[in-house]
C-alpha positions as CSV (number, residue, x, y, z in Angstrom):
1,X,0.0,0.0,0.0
2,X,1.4,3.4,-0.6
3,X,-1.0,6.3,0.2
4,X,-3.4,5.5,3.2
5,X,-1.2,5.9,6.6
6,X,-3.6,5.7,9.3
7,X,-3.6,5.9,13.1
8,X,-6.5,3.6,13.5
9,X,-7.2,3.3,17.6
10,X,-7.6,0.0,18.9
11,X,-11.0,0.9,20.6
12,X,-12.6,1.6,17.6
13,X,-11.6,-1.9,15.4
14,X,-12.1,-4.2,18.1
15,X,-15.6,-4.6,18.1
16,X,-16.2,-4.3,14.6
17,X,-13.7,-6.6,13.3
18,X,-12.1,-9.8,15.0
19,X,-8.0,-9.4,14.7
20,X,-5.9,-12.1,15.1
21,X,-1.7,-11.1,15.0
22,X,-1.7,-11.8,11.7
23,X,-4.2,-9.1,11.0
24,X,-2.1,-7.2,13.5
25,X,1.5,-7.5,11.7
26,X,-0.3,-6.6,8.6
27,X,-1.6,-3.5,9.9
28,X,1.9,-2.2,11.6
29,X,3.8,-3.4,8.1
30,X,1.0,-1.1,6.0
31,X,1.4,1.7,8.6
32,X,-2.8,1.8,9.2
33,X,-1.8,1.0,13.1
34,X,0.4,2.3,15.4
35,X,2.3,-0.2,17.9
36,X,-0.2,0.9,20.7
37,X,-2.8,-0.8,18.9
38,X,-0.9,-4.5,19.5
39,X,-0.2,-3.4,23.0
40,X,-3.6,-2.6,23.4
41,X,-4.5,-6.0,21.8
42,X,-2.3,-8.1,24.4
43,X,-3.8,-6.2,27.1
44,X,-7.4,-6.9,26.4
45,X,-6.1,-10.5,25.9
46,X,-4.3,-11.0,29.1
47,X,-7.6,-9.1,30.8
48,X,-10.1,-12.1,29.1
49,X,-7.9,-14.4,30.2
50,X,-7.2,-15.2,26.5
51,X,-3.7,-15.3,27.0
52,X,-2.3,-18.3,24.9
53,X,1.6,-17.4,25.6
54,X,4.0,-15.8,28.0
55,X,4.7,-13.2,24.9
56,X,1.5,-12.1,24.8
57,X,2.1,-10.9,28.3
58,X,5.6,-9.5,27.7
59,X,3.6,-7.7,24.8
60,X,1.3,-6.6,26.8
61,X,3.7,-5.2,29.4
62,X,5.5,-3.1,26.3
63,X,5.6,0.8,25.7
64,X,4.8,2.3,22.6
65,X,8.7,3.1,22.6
66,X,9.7,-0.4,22.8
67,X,10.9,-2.4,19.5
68,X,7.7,-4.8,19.5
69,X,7.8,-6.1,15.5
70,X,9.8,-9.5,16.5
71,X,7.0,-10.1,19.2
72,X,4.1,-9.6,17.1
73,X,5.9,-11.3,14.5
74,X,6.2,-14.6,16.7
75,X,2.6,-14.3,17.8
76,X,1.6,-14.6,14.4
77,X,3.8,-17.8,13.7
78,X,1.9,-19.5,16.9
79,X,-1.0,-19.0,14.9
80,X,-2.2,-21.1,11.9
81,X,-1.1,-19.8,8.7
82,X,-3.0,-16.8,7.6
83,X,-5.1,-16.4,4.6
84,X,-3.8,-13.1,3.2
85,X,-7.4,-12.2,1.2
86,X,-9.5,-12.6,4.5
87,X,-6.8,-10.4,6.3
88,X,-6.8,-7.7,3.4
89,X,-10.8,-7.9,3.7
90,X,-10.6,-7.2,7.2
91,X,-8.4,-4.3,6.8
92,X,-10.3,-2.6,4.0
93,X,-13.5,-2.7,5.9
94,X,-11.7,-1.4,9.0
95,X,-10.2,1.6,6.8
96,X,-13.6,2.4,5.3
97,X,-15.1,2.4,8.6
98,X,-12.5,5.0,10.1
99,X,-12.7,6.4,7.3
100,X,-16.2,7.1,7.3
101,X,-16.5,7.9,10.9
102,X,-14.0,10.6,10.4
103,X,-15.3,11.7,7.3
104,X,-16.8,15.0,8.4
105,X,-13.2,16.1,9.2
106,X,-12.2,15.4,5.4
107,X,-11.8,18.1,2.9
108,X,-12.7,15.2,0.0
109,X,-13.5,11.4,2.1
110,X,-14.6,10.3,-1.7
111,X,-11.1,10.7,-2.6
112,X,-10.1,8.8,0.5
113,X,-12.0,5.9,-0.7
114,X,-10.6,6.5,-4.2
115,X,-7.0,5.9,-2.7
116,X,-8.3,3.3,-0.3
117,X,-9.7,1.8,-3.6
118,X,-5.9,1.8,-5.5
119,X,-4.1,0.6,-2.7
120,X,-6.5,-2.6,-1.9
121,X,-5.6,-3.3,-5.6
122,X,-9.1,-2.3,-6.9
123,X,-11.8,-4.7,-5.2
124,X,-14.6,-4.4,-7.0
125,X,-17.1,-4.4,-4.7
126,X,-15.9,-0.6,-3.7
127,X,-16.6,0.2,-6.8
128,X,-20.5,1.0,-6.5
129,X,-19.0,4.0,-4.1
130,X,-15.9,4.9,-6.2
131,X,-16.6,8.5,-7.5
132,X,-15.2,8.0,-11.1
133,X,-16.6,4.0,-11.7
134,X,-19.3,4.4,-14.0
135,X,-22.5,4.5,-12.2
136,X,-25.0,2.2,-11.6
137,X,-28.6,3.1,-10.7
138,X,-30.4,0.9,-8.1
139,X,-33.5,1.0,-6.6
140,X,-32.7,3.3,-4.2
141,X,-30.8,5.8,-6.4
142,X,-31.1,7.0,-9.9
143,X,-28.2,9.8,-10.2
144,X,-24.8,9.8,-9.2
145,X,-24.4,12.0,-6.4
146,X,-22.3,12.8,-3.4
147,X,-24.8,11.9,-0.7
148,X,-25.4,8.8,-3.0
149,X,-21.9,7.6,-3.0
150,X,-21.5,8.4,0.9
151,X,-24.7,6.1,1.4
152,X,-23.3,3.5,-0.6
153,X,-19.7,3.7,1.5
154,X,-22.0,3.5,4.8
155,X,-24.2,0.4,3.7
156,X,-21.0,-1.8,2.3
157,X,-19.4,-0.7,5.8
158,X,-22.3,-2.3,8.0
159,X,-22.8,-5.2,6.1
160,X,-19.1,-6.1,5.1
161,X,-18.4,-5.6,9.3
162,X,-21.1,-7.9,9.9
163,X,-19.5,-11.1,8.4
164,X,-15.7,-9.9,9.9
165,X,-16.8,-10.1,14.1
């Protein structure tokens, strides 16, 4: 990915998308998390008594200044091997959903999702919302329009979240 760098806060994915440490090293290596976020994920592990190793502990025991990639790193080889398109689906949900919840801040959120759009490699199901697809009428819209596009972004968001938790 080479445009979107997010910040994305920990309380705000983990009830809309279940994260495993694969998900997590993807989302430090693409720069959409910062290393509080897998802090933050040991933490609420150790607190559910989910722990599973004594490095999610030591994880969860880590600074934001501390070197945490090897960590997360072995975390995610304790796990079963990841499937790469479930953990890019995850994270381009959980970037449209930021994305959308911070959209009033935006000077353009449609070109957000334009640049979310290029660096997911294109999926196609964004592209009902993608500002310069050729548009498609539906039942609930005839004309292209801003507020058309933005309800389009909000709908895949709650029903792509749904099958992710």
């Amino acid at each position: 990915m080479d445009v979107v760098k997010l910040n994305i806060p920990y309380d705000f994915l983990k009830d809309l998308i279940r994260l495993n440490w694969h998900d997590i090293r993807f989302g430090l290596d693409n720069e959409l998390i910062a290393k509080r976020f897998a802090i933050e994920h040991a933490i609420q592990q150790v607190t559910s008594q989910d722990v599973t190793s004594d490095l999610v502990v030591e994880l969860a025991g880590a600074t934001s200044s501390d070197p945490i990639g090897d960590m997360v790193e072995a975390l995610a080889a304790l796990e079963p091997t990841a499937d790469e398109a479930n953990t890019k689906k995850k994270w381009l949900v959980g970037v449209l959903a930021w994305l959308l919840e911070n959209s009033s801040t935006m000077k353009d959120p449609l070109r957000a999702v334009e640049e979310v759009y290029a660096d997911f490699d294109y999926p196609p199901e964004l592209e009902p919302f993608v500002r310069y697809m050729p548009f498609v009428p539906d039942a609930d819209s005839n004309e292209p329009s801003v507020q058309t596009l933005m309800e389009r972004w909000q709908k895949y968001v709650a029903e792509a979240s749904r099958s992710l938790i």
